[in-house]
C-alpha positions in Angstrom: 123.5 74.1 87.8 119.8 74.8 87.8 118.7 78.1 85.5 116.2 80.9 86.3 114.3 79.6 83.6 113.8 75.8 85.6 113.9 77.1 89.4 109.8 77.3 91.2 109.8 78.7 94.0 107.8 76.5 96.5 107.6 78.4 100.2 105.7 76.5 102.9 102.0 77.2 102.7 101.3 78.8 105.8 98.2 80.8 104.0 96.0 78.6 107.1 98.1 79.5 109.8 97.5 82.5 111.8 99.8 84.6 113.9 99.2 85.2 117.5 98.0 88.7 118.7 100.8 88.7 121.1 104.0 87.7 118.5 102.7 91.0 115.7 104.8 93.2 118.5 107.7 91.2 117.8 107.2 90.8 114.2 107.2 94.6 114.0 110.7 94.3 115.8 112.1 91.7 113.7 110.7 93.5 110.3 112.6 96.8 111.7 115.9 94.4 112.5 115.6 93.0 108.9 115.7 96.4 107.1 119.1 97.3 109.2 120.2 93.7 108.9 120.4 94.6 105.1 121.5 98.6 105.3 124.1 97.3 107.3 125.4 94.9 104.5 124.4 97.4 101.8 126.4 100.1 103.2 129.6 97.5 104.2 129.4 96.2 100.6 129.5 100.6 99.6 126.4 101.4 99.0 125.0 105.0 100.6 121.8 106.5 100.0 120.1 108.4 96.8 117.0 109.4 95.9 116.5 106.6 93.5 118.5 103.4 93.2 121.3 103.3 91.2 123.3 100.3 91.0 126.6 101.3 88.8 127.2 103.7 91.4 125.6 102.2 94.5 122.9 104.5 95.7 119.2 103.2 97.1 116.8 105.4 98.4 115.9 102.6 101.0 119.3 103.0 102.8 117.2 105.2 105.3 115.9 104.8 109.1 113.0 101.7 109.2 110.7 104.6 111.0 111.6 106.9 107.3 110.9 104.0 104.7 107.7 104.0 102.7 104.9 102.0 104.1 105.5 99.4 100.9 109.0 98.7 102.0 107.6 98.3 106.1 105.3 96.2 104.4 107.6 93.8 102.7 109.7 94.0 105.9 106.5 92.6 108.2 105.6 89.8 105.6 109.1 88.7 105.7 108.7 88.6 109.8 105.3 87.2 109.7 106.1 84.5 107.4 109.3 83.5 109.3 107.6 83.3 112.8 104.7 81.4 111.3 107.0 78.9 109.6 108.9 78.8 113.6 105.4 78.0 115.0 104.5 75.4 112.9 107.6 73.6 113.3 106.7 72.9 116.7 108.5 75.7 118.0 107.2 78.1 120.8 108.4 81.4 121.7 108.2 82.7 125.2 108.6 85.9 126.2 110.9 86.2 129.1 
């Protein structure tokens, strides 16, 4: 079993690749899908919301509407989007709006 200490971390490089004007609407929808994607497992597993995180007793400020988080959480959310639909697109894949 591999320690923290040994694992890098090597995403694709896709630094070069640009995202289409027409996909940042739907990266927008899958950043806002991502944040309730997690809430929803956050609050399953017991967590509810607090003003500041608070693991022994499960409370994270985040566990809030997309629309209410800060702009560094939305942020975090798009990358994660951008990133994934980039990593689609150069994988040969297309997405088509239907």
């Amino acid at each position: 079993m591999m320690t923290n200490d040994t694992y890098t971390p090597q995403p694709a490089d896709l630094t070069q690749v640009e995202l289409p004007e027409e996909l940042l609407a739907l990266a927008e929808a899958m950043a806002k899908n991502v944040h309730e994607v997690w809430a929803a497992t956050r609050i399953a597993q017991g967590w509810s919301y607090g003003p500041e995180r608070d693991d022994k007793n499960r409370h994270h400020p985040c566990l809030v509407p997309y629309e209410e988080l800060p702009e560094e959480e939305k942020t975090y959310d798009r990358n994660t989007s951008i990133e994934t639909l980039k990593f689609i697109l150069t994988h040969g894949f297309r997405i088509n709006k239907a």
